[in-house]
N, C-alpha and C positions, 0 to 999 in steps of 0.2 A: 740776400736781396740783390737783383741784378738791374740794370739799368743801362741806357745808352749815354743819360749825361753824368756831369759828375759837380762835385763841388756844392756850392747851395742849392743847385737844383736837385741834386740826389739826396743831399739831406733832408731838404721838401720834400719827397717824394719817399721819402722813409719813415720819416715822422707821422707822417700822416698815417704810413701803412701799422705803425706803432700804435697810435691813438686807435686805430680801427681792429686791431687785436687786441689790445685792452680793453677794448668796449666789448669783445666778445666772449663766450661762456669760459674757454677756457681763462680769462682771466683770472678767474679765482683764486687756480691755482699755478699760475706763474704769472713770470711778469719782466718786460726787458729794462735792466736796472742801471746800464749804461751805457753809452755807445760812444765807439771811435771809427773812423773812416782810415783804411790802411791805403798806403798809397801801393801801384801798382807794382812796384819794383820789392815791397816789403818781403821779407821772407817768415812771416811768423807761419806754424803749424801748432793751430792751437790744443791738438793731443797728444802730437808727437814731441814738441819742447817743451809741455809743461813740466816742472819740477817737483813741486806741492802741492798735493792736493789734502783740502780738509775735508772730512767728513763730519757730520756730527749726529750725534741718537740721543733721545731722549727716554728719560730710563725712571721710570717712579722709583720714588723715594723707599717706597716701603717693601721693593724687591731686593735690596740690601739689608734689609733685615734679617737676622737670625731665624723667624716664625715666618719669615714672607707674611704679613699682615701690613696693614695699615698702619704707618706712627703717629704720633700725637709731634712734629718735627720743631712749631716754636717758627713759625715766619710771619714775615709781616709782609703787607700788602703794599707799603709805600714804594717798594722798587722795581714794581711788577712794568712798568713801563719801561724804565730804564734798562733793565733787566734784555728788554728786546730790540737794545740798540746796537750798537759796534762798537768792543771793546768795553763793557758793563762789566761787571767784575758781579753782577749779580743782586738776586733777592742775598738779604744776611738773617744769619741766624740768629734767635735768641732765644730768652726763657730757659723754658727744658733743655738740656746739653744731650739729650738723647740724639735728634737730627746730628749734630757736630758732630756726636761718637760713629755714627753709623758710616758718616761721611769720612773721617779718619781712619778707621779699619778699610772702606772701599780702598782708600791712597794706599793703604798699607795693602794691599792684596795687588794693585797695578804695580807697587815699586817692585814686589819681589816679582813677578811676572816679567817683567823688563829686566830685572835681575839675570834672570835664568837665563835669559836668551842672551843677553851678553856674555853668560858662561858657556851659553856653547859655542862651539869650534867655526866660526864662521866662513873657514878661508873655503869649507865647499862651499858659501854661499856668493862668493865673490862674482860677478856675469861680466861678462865683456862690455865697454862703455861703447852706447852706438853713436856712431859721427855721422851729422845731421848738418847740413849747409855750411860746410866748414869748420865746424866746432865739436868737439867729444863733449858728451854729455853723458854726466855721469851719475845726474837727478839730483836729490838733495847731499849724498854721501855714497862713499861705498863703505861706509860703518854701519852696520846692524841691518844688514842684506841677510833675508833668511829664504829658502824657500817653502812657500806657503800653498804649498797642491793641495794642502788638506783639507785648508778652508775657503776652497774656490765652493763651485757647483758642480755637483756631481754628473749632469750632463756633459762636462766641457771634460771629462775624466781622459779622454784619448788625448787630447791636449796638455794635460796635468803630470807627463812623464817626471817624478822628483830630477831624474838626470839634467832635463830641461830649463835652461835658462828663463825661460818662458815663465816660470814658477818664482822666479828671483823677485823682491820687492826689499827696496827701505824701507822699512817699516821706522818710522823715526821717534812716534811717542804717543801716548793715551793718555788723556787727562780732562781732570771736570772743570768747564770753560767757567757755569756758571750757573744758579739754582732759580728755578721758575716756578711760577704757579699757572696753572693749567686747570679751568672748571675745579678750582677751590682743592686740588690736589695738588704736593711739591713733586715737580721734576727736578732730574739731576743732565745736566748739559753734559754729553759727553764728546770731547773731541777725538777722531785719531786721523794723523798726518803721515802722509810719505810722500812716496817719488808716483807710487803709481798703484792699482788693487784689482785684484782679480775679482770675478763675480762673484757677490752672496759673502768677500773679504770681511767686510767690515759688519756684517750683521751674524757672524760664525765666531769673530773675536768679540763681539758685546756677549755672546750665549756662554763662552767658552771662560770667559771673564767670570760670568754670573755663578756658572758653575763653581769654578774653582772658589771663590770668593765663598761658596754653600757649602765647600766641601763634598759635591755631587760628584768632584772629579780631582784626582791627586796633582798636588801642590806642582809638580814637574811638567803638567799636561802638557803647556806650551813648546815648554822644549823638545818635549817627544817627537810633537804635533809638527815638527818645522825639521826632524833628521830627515833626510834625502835616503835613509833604508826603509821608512816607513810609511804605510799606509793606511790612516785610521779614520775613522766617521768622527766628524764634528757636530756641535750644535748648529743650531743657525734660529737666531733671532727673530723676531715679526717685522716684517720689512717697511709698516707706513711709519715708523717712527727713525728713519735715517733718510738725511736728508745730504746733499755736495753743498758744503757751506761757502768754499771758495777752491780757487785754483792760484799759482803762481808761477813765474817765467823768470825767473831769476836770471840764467843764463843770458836770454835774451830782451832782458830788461837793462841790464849792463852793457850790451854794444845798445840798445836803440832808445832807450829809456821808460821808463815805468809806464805800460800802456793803460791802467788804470788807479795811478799816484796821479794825483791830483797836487799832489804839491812841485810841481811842474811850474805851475803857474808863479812858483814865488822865483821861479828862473827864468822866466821870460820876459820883453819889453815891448815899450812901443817904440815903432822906429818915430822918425822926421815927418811922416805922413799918416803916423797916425794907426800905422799896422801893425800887430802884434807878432812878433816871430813867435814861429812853432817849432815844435820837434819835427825832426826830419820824418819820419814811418808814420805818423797817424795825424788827425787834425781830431781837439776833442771841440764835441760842438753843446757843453755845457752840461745841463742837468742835473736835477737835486739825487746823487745818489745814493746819499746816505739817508736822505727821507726817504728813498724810493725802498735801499732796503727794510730800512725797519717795516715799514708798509706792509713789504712782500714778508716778511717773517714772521709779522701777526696773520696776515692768509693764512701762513702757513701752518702755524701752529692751530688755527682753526682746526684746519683740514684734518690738524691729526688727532683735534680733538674729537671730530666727529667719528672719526674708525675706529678709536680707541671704545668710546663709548664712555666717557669722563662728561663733566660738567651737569651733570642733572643734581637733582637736590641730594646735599649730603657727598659732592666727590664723586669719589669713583663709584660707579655702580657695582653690585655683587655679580660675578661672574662675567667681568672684563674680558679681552680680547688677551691683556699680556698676565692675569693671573692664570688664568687655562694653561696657557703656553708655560707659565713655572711650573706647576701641576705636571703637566704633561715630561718636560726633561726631568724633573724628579722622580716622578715613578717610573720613568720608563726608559727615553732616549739617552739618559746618563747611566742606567745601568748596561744596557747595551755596548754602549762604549768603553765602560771598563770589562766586559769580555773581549772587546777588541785590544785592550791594554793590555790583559791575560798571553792573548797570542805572539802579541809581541814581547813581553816578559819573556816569554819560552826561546823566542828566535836570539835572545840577548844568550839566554843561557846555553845556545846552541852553540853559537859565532866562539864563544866563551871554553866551551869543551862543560859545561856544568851540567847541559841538559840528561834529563832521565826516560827513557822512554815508559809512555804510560801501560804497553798493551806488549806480550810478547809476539817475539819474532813468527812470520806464519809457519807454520810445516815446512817440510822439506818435500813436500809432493812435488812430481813433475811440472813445470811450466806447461801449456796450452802449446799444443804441438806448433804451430803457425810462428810461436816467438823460439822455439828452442833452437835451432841453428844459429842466428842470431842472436842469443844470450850465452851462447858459448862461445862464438867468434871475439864479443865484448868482453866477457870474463879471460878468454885469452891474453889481451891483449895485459890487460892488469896483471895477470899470474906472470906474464913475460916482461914484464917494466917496458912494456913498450908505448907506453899509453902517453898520447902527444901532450907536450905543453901546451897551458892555454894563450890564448892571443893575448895583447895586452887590451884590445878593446873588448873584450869578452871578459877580460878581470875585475874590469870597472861595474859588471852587475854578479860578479860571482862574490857572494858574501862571506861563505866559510865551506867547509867539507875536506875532504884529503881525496881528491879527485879532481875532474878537470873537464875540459867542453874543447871538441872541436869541428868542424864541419867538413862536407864534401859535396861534390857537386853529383848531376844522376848522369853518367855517360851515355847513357842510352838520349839522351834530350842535350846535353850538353856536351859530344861526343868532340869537339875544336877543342874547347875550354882546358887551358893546361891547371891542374889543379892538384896540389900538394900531398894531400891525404886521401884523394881517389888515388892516387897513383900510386902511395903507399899500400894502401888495403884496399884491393880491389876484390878482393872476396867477401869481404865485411859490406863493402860499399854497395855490391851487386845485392846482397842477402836483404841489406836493409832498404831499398828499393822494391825489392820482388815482396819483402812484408807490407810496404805503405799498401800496394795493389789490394792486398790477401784482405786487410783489416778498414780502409780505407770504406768511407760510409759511400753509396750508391753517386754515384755521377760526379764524383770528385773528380779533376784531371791529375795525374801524375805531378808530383812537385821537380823543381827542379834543384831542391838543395836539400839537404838534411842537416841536424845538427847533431852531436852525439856526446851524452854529459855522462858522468861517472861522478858519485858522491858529492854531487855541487848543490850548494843550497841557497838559491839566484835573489835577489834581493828586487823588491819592485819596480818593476821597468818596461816600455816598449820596445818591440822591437825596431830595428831601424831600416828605410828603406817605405815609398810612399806605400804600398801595397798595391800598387797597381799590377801585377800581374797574377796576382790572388791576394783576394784577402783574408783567405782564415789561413792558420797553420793547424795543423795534426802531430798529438803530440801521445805518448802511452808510457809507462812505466815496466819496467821488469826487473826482477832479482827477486832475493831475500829482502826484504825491509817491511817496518812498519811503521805508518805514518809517513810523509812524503807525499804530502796531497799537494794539486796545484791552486792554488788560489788565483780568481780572473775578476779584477774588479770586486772582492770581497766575498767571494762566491767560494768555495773552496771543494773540489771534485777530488778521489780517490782514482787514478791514471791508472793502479796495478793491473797490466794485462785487459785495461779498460779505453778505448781510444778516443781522444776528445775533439774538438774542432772547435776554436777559438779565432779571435780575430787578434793576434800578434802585432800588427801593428798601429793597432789604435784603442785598445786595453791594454791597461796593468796587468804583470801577474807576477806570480812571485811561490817561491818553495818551501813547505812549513818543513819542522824539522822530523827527523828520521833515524831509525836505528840497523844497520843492515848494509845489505851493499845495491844499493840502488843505480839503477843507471834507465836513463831515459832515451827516446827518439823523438827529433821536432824534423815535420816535413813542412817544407814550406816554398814561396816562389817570388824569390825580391822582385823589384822595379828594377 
């Protein structure tokens, strides 16, 4: 809201503009539940300093069940109101101890979930603290920093590099806030807090919870789900039932003071004339906000009553929105995911020296005349121990193998550029050039770089560099081996003597494992 005056005439002139959006359709379903006036000099950023954000889902009762059916759970109806206040500790349980058990096993399936990930190795998940108007902000903790690429959105996947900071999040705790009745059916309040969440976050860890909790998916998932080698499909939840229940500003609530504490007022005075001193950043100009929220949290819970399809005679209706959707990861999207668990098992046992190859080695037939020169230039260099170390930032995505990666530039396009391993192998370097030409799909331009890997088995990663000057790279395989396919984004292609064209750097990819002596070509043309 912008304005030329200020003070009580903007607050006039705000209030009103507040009353005349409440009065309109979207009311229903939001609602402005507080308001402070910052002064001009303030320094808040109200997404860049928040610290804690709550989320919260609502989750039937009888999706924790053993049979996924409906319970008989033992609630009573006296605390359904309270239940949707701030800080309710909830509808209680009684009668039957069936609801209570179901509820106690849930806690017992979050503890050990949090468990595990505190057993993993978190120092890769530590990010740089960003420093923001003066201050290093560091969010809630740099304790239980994991990265969570897995369970972003699969659109945002170029951005999801595991390497990437960007992926980093405190995840700080999950827990059932409090139990509701909703159209004569029990919900279970679920809360989860951190510093910060990536898209489709928090509806990916309710799926992935559910799962494991079912047994659809092994007891370690989480952990897997958050290594920085791996890339695997998550669930993901029905989205009308998470809602941002609040945010906080810690940091910045400590130089300026609680911008929506209310208990402010038990520290302030009237002066000699009768004025009330304020805090210096904000001026609050009243309002019931704790009636306002409960208000807004019965809308709310309407709204979700209506999507869901809850409240008609008798609960929930036969063939709800979120039974479909258990159905649906039970048959189907959970078994999927443990074949993607399978591949990753295999890469474990690779990294390991355990793996067995399933298929043998191909013939000994001639290579494809077009790669033979260059697959004898490359095995040279191995037969002569000539074969270059790798860089150290090229080791950070090479996972296991008894080989190595290194690159050169194309003299012919790059003829200035003093460059280490052109200058060493200028017959390798010319050969594998004149093959990009040979194999290269119609109306490609020449790359200006190449890479050249020998038995590397590359661990999920983008490349680096905007890709402004091409954005695909070309990439082929050749030797003896078998198995050694690239995977791009979950896709997984056979390169042997096969030439691909991928977009490097804004998809994942990654090397499955192999038996044989592999060695690859990546053409490509940084920024």
């Amino acid at each position: 809201f912008a304005a030329d005056v200020a003070g009580e005439a903007l607050m006039s002139k705000l209030a009103a503009a507040i009353h005349a959006y409440q009065e309109s359709d979207a009311a229903a379903q939001s609602s402005i539940l507080d308001v402070r006036m910052l002064t001009r000099r303030s320094s808040l950023h109200a997404e860049a300093l928040c610290t804690r954000r709550v989320y919260s889902y609502l989750l039937p009762l009888w999706a924790v069940n053993e049979k996924c059916e409906p319970v008989e759970s033992g609630i009573i109806d006296d605390g359904y109101e309270e239940a949707l206040g701030l800080g309710s500790s909830g509808v209680k349980f009684r009668g039957s101890s069936l609801g209570r058990d179901l509820l106690a096993k849930l806690k017992t399936t979050v503890k050990n979930i949090m468990q595990s990930l505190e057993d993993q190795d978190t120092r890769e998940g530590q990010a740089s603290p960003m420093f923001y108007s003066g201050h290093w902000m560091y969010g809630s903790s740099q304790r239980g920093r994991y990265r969570w690429h897995n369970f972003a959105a699969p659109e945002l996947s170029g951005s999801l590099s595991p390497k990437k900071d960007l992926v980093v999040c405190a995840f700080d705790r999950i827990n059932h806030a409090s139990t509701i009745l909703m159209g004569g059916e029990t919900w279970l309040l679920i809360n989860m807090s951190g510093d910060t969440f990536l898209t489709q976050q928090c509806r990916r860890i309710i799926a992935s919870l559910l799962a494991v909790h079912h047994g659809w998916l092994p007891a370690d998932f989480f952990r897997t789900a958050v290594r920085s080698d791996v890339v695997v499909r998550t669930p993901i939840a029905p989205g009308h039932l998470l809602y941002l229940d609040h945010c906080q500003y810690h940091t910045w609530n400590r130089l300026h003071g609680g911008l929506f504490d209310r208990t402010w007022k038990d520290r302030v005075h009237e002066n000699s004339s009768g004025l009330v001193t304020k805090l210096p950043e904000f001026q609050d100009f009243g309002g019931d906000a704790e009636g306002s929220t409960i208000a807004w949290r019965k809308r709310l819970q309407t709204h979700i009553e209506l999507a869901e399809g809850v409240g008609g005679s008798g609960g929930r209706s036969d063939g709800a929105g979120f039974a479909e959707w258990m159905r649906e990861m039970r048959l189907s999207v959970c078994p999927e995911i443990r074949t993607d668990l399978e591949v990753i098992a295999s890469l474990d046992a690779f990294a390991e020296g355990r793996w067995v190859a399933p298929m043998a080695l191909p013939s000994a037939a001639p290579c494809p005349e077009a790669y033979r020169k260059v697959l004898q230039l490359l095995q040279g260099l191995v037969d002569g121990g000539r074969w270059p170390p790798t860089s150290p930032a090229r080791s950070q995505v090479v996972r296991a193998g008894d080989g190595g990666t290194f690159s050169a530039v194309n003299p012919l396009l790059l003829s200035g550029t003093k460059n280490r391993r052109a200058a060493e192998f200028p017959e390798l370097t010319a050969a594998v050039f004149e093959l990009e030409m040979a194999i290269a799909p119609q109306g490609r331009s020449p790359s200006t770089f190449a890479a050249f890997n020998h038995n590397a088995l590359f661990s999920p990663h983008t490349d680096s560099g905007a890709g402004l000057g091409q954005s695909s790279s070309l990439i082929v395989g050749l030797g003896d081996y078998c198995g050694g396919e690239l995977v791009v984004e979950g896709t997984s292609s056979d390169i042997r003597y096969r030439p691909l064209e991928f977009d490097g750097w804004r998809q994942r990819h990654w090397t499955l494992p192999f038996a044989g002596t592999r060695f690859s070509l990546v053409w490509f043309s940084p920024a």
